[in-house]
N, CA, C and O atoms as a Tinker XYZ file with bonds, in Angstrom:
   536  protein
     1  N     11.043000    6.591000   87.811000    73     2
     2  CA    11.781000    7.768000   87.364000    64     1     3
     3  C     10.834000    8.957000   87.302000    63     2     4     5
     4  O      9.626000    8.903000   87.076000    81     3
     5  N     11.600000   10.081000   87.548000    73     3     6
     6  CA    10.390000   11.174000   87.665000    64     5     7
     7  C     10.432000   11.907000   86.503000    63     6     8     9
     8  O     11.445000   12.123000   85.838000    81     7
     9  N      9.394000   12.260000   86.286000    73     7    10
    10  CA     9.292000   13.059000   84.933000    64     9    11
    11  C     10.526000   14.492000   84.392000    63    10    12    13
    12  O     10.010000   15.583000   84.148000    81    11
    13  N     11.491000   14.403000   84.307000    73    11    14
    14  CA    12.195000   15.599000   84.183000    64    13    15
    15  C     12.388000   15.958000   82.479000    63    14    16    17
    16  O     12.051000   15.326000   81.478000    81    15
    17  N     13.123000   17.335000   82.670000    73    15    18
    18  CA    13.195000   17.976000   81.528000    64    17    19
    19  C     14.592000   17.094000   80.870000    63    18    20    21
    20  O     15.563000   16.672000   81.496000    81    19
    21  N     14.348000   17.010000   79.629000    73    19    22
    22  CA    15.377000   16.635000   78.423000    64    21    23
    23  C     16.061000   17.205000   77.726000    63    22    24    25
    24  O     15.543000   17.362000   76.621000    81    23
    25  N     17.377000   17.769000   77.859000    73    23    26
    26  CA    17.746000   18.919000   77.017000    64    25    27
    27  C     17.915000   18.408000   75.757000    63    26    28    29
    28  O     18.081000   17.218000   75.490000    81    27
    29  N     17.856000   19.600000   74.755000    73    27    30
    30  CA    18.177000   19.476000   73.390000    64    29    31
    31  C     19.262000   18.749000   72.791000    63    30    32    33
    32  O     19.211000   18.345000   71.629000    81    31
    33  N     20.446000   18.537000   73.714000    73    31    34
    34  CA    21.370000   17.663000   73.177000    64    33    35
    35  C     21.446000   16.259000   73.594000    63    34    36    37
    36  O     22.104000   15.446000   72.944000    81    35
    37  N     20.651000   15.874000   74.895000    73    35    38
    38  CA    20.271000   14.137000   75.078000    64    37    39
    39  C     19.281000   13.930000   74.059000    63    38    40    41
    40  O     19.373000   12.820000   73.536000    81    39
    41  N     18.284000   14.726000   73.583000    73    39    42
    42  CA    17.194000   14.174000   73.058000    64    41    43
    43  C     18.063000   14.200000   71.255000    63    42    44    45
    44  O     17.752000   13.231000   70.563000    81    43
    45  N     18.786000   14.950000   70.772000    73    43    46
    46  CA    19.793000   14.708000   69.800000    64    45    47
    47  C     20.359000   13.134000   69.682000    63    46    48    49
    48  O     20.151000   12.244000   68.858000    81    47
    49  N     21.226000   13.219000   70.972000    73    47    50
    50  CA    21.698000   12.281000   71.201000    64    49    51
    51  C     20.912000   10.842000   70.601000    63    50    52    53
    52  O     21.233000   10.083000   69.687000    81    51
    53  N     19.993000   10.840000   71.343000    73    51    54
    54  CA    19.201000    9.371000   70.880000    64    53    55
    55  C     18.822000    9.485000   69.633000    63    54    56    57
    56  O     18.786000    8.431000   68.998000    81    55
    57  N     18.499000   10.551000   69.037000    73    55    58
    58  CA    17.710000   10.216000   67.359000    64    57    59
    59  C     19.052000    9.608000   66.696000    63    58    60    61
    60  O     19.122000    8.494000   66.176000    81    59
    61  N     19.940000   10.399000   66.792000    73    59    62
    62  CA    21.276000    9.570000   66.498000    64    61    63
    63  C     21.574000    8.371000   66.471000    63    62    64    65
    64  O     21.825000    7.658000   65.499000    81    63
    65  N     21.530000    7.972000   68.297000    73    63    66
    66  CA    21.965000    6.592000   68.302000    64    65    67
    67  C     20.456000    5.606000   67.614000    63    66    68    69
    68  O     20.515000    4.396000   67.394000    81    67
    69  N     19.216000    6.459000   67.378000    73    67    70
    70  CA    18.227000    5.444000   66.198000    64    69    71
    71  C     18.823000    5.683000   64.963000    63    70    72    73
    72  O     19.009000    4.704000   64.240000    81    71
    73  N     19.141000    6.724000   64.596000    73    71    74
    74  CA    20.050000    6.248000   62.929000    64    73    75
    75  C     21.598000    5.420000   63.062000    63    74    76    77
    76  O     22.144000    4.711000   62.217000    81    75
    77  N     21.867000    5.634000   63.848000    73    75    78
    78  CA    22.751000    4.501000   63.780000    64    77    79
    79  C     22.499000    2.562000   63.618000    63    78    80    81
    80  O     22.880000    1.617000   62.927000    81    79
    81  N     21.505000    2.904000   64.906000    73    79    82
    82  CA    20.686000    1.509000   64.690000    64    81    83
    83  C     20.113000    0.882000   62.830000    63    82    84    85
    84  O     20.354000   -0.076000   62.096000    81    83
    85  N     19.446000    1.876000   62.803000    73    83    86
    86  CA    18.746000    1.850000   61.179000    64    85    87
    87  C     20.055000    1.735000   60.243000    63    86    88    89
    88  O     20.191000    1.054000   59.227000    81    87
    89  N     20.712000    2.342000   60.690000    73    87    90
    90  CA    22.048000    2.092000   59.337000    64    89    91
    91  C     22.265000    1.069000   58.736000    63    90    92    93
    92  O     22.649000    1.316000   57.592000    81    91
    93  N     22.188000   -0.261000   59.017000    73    91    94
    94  CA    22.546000   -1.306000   58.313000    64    93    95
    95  C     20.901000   -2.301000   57.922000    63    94    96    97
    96  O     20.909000   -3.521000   57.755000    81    95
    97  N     19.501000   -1.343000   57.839000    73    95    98
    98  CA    18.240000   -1.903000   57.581000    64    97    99
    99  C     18.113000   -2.966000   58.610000    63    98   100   101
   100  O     16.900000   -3.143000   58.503000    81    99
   101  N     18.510000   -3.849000   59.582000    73    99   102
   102  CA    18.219000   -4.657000   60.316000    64   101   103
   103  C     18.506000   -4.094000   62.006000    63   102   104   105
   104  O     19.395000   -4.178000   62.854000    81   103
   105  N     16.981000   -3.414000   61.834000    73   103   106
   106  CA    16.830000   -2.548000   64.151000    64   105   107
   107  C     16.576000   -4.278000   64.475000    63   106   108   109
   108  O     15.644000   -5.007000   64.136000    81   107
   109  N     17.747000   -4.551000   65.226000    73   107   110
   110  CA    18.031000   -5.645000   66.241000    64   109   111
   111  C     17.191000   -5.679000   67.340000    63   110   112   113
   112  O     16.760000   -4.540000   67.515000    81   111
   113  N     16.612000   -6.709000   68.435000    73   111   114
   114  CA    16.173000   -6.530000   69.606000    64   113   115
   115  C     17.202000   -6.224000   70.526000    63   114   116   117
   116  O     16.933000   -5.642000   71.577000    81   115
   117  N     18.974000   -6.742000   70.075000    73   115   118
   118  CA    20.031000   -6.074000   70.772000    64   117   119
   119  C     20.043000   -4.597000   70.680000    63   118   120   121
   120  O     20.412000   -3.952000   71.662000    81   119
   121  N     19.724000   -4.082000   69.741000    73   119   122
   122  CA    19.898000   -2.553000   69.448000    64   121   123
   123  C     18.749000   -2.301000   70.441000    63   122   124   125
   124  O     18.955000   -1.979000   71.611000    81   123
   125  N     17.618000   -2.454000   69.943000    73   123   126
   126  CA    16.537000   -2.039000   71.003000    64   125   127
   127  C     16.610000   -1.785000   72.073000    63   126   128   129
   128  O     16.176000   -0.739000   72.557000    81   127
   129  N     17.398000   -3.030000   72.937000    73   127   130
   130  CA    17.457000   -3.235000   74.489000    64   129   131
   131  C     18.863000   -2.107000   74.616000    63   130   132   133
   132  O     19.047000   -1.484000   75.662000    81   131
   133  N     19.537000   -1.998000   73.744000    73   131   134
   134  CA    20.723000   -1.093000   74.194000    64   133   135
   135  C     20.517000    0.256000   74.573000    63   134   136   137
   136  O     20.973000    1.016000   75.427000    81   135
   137  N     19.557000    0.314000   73.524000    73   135   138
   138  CA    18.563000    1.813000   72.954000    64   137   139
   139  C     18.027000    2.200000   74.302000    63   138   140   141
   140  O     18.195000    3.367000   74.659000    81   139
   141  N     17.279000    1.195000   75.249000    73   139   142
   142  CA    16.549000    1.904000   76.437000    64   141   143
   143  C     17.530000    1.798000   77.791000    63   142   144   145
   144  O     17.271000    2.433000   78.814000    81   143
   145  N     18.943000    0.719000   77.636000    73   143   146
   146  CA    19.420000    1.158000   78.301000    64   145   147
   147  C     20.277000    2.436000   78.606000    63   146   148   149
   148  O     20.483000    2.827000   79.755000    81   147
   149  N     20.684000    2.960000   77.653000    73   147   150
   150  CA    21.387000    4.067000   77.676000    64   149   151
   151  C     20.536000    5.018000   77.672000    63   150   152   153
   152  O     21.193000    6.016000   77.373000    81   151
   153  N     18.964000    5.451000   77.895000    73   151   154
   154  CA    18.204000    5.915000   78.352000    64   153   155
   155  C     18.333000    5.445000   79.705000    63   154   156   157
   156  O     18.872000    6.256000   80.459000    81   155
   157  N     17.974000    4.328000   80.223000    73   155   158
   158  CA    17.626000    4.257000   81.737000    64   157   159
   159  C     18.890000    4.847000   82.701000    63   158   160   161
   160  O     18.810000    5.209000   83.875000    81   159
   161  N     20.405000    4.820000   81.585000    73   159   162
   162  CA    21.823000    5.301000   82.216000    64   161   163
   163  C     21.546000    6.848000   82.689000    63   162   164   165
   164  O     22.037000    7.344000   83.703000    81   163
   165  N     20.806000    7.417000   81.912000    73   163   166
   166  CA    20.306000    9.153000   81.785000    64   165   167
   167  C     19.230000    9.404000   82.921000    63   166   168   169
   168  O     19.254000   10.429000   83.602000    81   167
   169  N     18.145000    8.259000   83.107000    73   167   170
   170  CA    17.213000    8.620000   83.997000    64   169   171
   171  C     16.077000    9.040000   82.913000    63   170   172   173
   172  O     15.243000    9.901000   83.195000    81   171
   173  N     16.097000    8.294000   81.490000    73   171   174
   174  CA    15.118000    8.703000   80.911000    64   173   175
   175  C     14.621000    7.667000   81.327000    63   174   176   177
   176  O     15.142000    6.627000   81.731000    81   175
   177  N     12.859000    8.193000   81.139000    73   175   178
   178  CA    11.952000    6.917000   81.151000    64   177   179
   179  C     11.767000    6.077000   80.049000    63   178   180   181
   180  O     12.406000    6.522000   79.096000    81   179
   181  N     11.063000    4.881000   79.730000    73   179   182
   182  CA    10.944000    4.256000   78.430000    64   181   183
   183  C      9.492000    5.172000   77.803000    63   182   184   185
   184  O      9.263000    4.893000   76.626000    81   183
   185  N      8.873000    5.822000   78.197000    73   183   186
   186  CA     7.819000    6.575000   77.771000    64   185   187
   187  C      8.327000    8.062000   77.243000    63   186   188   189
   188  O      7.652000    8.797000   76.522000    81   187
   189  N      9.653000    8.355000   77.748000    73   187   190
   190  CA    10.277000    9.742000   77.493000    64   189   191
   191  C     11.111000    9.279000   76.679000    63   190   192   193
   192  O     11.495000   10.314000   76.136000    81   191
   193  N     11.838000    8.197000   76.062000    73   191   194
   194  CA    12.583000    7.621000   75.172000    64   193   195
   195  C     11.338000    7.395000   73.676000    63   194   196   197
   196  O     11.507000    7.517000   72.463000    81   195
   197  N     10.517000    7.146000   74.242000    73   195   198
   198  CA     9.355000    6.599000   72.997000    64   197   199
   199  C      9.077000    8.087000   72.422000    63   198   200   201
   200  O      9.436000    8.348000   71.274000    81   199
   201  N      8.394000    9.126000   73.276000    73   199   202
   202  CA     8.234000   10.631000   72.608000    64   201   203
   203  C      9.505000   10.686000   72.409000    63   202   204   205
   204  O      9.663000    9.465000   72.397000    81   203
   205  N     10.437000   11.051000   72.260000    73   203   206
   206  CA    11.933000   11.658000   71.325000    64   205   207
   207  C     11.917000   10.732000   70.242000    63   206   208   209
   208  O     11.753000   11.232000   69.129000    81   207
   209  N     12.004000    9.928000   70.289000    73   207   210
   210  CA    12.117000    9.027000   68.666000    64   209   211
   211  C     10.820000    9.272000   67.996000    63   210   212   213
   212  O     10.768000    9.649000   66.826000    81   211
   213  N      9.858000    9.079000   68.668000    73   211   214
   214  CA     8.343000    9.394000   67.945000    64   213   215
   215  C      7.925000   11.062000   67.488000    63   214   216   217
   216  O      7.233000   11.486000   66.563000    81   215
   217  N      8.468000   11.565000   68.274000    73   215   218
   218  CA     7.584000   13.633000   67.961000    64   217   219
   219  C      8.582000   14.331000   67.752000    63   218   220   221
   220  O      8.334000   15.417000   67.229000    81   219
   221  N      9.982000   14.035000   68.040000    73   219   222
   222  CA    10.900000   15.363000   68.279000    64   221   223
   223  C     10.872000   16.221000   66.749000    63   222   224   225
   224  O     11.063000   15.746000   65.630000    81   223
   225  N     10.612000   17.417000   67.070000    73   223   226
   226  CA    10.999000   18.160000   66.140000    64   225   227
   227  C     11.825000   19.115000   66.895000    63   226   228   229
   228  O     11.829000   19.275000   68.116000    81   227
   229  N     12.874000   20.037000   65.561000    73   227   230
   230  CA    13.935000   20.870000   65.939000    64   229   231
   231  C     15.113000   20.439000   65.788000    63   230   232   233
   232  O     15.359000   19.255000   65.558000    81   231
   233  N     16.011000   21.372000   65.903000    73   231   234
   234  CA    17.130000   20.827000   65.924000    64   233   235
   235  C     17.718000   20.235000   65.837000    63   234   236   237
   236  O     16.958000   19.343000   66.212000    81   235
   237  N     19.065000   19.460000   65.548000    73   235   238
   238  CA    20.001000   18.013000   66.378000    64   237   239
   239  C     21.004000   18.824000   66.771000    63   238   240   241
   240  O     21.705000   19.392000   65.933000    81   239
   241  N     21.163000   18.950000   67.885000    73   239   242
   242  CA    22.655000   19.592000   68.738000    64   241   243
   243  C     23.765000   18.357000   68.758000    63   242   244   245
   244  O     23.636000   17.147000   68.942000    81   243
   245  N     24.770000   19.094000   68.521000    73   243   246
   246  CA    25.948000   18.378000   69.090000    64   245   247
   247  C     26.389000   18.602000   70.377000    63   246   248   249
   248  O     25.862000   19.528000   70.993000    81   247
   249  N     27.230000   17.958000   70.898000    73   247   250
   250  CA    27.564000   18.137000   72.748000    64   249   251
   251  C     29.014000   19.246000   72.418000    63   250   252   253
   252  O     29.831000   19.328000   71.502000    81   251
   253  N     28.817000   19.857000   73.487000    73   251   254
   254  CA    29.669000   20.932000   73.606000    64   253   255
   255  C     31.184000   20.545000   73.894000    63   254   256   257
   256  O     32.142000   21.100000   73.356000    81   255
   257  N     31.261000   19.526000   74.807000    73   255   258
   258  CA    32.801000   19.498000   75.610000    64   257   259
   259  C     32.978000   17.756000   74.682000    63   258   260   261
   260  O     32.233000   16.805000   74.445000    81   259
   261  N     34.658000   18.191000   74.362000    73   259   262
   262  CA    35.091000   16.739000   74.091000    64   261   263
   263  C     34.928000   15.518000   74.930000    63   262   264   265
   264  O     35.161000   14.378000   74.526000    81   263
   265  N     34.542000   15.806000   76.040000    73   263   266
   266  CA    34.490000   14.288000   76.841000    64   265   267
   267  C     32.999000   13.614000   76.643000    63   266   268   269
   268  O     32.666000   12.442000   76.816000    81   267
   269  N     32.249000   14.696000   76.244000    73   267   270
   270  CA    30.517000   14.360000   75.612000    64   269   271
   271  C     30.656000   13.849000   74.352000    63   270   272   273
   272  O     30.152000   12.890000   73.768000    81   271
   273  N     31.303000   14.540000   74.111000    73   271   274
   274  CA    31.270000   13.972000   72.107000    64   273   275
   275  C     31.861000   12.442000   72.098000    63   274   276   277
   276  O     31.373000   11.465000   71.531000    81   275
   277  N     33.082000   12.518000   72.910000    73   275   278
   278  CA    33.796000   10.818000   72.629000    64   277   279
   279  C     32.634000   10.169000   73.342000    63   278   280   281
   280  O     32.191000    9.224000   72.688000    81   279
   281  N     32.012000   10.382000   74.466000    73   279   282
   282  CA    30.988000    9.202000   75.039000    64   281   283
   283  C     30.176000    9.207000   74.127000    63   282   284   285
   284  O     29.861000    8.046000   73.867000    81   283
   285  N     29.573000   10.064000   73.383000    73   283   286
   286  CA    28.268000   10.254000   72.882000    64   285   287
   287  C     28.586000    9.121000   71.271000    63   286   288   289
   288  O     27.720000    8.475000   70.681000    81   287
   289  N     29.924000    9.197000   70.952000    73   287   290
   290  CA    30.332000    8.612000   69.731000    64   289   291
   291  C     30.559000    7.128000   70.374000    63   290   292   293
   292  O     30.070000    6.222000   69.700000    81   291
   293  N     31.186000    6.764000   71.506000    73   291   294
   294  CA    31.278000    5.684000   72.270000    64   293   295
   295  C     29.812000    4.647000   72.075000    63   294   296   297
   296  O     29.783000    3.562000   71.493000    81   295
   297  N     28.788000    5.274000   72.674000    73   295   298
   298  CA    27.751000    4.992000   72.438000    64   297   299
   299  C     26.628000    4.520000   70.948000    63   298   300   301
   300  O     25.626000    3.813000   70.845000    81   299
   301  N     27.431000    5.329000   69.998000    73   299   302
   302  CA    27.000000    4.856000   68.921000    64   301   303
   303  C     27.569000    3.618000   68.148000    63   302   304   305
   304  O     26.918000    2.863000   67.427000    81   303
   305  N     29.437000    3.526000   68.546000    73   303   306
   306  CA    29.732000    2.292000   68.210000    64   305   307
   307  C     29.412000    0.655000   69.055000    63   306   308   309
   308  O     29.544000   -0.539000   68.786000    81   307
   309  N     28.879000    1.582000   70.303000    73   307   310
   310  CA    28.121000    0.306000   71.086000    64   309   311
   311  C     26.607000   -0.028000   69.911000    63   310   312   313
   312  O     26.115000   -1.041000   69.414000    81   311
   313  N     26.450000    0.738000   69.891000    73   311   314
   314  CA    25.350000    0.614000   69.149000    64   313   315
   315  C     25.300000   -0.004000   68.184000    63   314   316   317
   316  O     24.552000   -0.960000   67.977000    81   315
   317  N     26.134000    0.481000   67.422000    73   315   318
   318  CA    26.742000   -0.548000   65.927000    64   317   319
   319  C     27.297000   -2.150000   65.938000    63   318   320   321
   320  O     27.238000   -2.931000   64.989000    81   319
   321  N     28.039000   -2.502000   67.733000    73   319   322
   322  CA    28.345000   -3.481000   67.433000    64   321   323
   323  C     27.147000   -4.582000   68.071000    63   322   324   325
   324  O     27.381000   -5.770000   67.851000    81   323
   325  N     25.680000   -4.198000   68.968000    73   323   326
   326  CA    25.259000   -4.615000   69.485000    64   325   327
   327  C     25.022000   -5.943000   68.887000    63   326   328   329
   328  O     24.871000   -6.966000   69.555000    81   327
   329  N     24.995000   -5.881000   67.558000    73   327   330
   330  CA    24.357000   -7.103000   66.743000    64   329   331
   331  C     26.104000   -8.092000   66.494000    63   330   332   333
   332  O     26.013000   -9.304000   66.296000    81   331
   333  N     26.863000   -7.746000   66.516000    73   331   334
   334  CA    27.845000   -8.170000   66.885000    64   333   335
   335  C     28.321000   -8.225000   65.175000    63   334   336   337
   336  O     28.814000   -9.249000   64.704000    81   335
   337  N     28.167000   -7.374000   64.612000    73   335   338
   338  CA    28.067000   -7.014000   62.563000    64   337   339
   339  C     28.301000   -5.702000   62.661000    63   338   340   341
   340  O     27.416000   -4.996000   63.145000    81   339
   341  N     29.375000   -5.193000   62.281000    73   339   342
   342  CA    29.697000   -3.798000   61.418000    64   341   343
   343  C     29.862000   -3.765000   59.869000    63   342   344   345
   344  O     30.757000   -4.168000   59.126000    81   343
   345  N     28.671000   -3.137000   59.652000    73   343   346
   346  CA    28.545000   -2.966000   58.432000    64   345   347
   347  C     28.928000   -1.620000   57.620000    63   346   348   349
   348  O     28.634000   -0.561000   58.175000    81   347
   349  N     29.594000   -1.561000   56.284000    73   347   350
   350  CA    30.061000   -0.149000   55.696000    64   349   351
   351  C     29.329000    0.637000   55.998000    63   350   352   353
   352  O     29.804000    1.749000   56.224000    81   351
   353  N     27.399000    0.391000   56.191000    73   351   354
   354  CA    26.756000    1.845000   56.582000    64   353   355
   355  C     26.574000    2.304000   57.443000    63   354   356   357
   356  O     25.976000    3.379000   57.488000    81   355
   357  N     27.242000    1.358000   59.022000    73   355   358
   358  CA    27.593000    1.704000   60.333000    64   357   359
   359  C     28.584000    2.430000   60.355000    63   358   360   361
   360  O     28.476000    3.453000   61.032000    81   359
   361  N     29.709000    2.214000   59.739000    73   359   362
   362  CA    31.023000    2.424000   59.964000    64   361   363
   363  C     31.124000    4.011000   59.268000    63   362   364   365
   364  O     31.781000    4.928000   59.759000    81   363
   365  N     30.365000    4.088000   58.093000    73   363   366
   366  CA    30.171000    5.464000   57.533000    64   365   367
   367  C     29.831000    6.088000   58.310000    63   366   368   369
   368  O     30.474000    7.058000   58.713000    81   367
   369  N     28.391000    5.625000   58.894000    73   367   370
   370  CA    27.739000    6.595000   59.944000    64   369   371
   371  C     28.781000    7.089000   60.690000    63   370   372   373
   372  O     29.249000    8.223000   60.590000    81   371
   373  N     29.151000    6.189000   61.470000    73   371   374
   374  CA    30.112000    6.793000   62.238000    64   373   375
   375  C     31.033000    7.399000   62.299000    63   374   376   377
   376  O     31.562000    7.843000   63.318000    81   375
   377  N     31.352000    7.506000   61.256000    73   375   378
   378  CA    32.714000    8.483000   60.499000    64   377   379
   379  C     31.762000    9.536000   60.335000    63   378   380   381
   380  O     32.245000   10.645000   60.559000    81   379
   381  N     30.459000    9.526000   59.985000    73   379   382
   382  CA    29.487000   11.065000   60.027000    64   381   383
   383  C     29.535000   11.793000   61.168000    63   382   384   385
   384  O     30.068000   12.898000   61.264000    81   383
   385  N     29.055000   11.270000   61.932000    73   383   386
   386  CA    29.121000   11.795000   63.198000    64   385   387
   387  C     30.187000   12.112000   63.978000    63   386   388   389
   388  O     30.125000   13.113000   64.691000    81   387
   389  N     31.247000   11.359000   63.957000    73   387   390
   390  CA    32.941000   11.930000   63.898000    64   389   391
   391  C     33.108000   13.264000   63.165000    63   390   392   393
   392  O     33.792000   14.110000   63.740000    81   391
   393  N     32.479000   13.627000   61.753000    73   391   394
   394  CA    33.113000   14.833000   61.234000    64   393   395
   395  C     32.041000   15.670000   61.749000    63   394   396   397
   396  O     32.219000   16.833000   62.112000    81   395
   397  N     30.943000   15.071000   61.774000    73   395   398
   398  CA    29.250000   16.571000   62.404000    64   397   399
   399  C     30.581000   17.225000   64.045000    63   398   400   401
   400  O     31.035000   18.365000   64.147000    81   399
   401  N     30.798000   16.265000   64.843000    73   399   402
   402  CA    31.338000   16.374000   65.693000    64   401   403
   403  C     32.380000   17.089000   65.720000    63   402   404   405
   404  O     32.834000   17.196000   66.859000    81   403
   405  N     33.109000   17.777000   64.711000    73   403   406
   406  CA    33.858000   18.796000   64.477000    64   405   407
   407  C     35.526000   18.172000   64.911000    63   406   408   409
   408  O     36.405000   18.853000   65.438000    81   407
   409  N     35.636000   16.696000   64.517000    73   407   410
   410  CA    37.071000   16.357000   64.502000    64   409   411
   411  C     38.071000   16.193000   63.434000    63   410   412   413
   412  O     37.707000   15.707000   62.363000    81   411
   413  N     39.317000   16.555000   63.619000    73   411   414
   414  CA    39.951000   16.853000   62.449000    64   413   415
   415  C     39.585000   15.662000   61.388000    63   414   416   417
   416  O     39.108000   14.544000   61.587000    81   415
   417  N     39.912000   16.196000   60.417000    73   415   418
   418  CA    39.614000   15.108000   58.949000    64   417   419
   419  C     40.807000   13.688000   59.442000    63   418   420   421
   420  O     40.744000   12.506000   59.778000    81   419
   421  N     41.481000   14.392000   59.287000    73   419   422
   422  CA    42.809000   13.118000   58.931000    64   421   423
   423  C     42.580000   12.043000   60.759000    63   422   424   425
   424  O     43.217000   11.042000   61.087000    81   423
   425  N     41.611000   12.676000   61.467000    73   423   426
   426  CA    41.414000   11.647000   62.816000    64   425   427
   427  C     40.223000   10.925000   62.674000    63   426   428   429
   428  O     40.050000    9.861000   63.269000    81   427
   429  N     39.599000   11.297000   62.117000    73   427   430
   430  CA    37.892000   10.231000   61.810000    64   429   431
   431  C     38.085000    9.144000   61.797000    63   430   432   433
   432  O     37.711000    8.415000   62.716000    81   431
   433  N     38.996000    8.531000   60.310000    73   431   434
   434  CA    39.122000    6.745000   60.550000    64   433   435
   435  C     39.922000    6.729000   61.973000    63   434   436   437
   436  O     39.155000    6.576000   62.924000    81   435
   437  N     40.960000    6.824000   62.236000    73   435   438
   438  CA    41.614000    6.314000   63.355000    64   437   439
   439  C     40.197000    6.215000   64.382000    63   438   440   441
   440  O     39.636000    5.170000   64.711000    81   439
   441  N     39.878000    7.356000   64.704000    73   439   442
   442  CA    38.785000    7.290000   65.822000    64   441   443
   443  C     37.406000    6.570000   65.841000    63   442   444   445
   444  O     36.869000    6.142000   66.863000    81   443
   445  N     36.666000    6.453000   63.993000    73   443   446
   446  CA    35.870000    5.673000   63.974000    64   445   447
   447  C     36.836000    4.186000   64.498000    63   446   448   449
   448  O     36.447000    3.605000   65.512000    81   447
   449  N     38.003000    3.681000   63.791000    73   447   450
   450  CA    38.704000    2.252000   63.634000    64   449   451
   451  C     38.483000    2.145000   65.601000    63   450   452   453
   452  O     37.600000    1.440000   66.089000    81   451
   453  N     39.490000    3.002000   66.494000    73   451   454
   454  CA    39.133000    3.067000   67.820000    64   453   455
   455  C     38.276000    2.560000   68.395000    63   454   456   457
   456  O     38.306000    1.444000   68.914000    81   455
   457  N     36.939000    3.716000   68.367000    73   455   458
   458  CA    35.725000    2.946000   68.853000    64   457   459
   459  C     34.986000    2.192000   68.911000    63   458   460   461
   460  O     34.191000    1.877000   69.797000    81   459
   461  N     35.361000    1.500000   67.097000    73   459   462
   462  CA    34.636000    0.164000   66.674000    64   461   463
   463  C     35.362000   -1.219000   67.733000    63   462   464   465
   464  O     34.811000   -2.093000   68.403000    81   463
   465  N     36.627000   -0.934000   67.514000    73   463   466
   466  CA    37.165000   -2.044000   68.272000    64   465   467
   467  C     37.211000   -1.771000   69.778000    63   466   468   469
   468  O     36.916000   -2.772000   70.430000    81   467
   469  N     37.510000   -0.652000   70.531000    73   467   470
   470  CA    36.901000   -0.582000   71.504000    64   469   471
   471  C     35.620000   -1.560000   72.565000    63   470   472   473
   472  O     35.550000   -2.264000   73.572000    81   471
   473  N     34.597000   -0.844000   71.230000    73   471   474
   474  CA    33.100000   -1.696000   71.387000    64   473   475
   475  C     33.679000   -3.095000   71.631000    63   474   476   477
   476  O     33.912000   -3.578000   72.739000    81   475
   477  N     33.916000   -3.784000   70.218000    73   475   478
   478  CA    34.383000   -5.321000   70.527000    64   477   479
   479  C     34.946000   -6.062000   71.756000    63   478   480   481
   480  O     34.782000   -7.164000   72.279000    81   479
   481  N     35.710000   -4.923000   71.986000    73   479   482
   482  CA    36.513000   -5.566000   73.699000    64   481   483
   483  C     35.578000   -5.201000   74.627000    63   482   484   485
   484  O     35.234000   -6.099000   75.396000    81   483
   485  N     35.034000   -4.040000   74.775000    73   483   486
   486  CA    34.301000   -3.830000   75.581000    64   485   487
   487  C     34.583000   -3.062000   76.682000    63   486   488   489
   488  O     34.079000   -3.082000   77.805000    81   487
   489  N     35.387000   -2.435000   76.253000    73   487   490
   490  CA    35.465000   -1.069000   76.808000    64   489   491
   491  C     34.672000   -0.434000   77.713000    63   490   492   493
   492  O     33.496000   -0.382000   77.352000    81   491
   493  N     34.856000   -0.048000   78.526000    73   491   494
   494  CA    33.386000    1.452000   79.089000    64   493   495
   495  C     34.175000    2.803000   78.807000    63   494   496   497
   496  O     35.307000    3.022000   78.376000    81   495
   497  N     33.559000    3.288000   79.052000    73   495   498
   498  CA    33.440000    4.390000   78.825000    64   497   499
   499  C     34.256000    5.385000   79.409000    63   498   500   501
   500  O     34.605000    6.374000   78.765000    81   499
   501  N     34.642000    5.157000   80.796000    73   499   502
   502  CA    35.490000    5.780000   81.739000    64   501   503
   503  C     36.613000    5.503000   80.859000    63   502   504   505
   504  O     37.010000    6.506000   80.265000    81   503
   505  N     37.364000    4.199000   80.555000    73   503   506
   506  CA    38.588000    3.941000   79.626000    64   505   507
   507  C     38.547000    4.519000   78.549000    63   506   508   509
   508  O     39.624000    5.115000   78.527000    81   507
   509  N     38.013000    4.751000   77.612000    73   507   510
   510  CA    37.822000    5.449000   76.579000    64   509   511
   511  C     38.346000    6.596000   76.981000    63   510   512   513
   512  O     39.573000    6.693000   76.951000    81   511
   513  N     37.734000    7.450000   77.334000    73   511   514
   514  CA    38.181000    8.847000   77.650000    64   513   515
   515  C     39.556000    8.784000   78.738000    63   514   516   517
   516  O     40.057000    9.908000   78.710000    81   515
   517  N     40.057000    8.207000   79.340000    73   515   518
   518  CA    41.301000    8.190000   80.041000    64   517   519
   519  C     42.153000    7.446000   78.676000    63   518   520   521
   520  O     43.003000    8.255000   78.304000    81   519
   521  N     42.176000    6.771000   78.222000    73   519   522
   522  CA    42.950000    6.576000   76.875000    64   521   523
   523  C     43.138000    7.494000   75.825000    63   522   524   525
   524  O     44.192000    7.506000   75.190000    81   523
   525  N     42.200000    8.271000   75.586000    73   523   526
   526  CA    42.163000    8.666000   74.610000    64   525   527
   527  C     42.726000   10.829000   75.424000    63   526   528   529
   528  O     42.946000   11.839000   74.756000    81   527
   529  N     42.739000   10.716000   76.422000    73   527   530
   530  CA    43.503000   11.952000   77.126000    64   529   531
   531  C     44.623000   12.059000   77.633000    63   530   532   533
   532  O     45.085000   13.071000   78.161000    81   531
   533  N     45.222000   10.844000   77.485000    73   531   534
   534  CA    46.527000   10.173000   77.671000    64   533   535
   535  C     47.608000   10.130000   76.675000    63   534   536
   536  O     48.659000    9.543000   76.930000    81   535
């Protein structure tokens, strides 16, 4: 992979999906391995994944267009279920990041409840967003 630039909202992105991981005190080697794949999905390197969790300072951006935000939230309930355990401080999280994400109040549970089970079936991602624009 070649060294490229990281914008402010992928490198967001991942500190995220590491507090999500951390949410329930037990970082999985499933979480881990999920962690660099959805880097390697981006074309990050595992050395450009290690500096963002290790140095980033600044900001945390949110993604601009709704079809970023549902993947980007997609991704965190992958994240949550990697260990194949949703725990209340996953499920909070994720209802955090549902409201940081600027979605109505009264849609958070439905959409956290969504993506959690989503995850479980196993969903990708393309379905997600054609379901959920439907």
């Amino acid at each position: 992979m070649e060294n490229q630039t990281i914008s402010e909202e992928i490198k967001s992105h991942f500190l995220r999906l590491y507090q999500i991981a951390l949410a329930d005190d037990d970082f999985s080697p499933l979480e881990m391995r999920l962690l660099y794949q959805f880097a390697s999905e981006r074309n990050i390197s595992k050395e450009q994944l290690d500096e963002i969790l290790i140095a980033h300072t600044g900001s945390v951006t949110i993604p601009e267009t709704l079809e970023k935000r549902i993947e980007y939230l997609y991704d965190f309930a992958l994240m949550i279920w990697a260990d194949k355990v949703v725990t209340d401080d996953e499920f909070n999280a994720l209802k955090k990041y549902c409201r940081n994400f600027e979605f109505m109040e009264d849609k958070i549970i439905p959409l956290t409840e969504y993506l959690i089970e989503s995850a479980k079936e196993g969903k990708s991602k393309e379905s997600i967003l054609l379901e959920l624009n439907s």
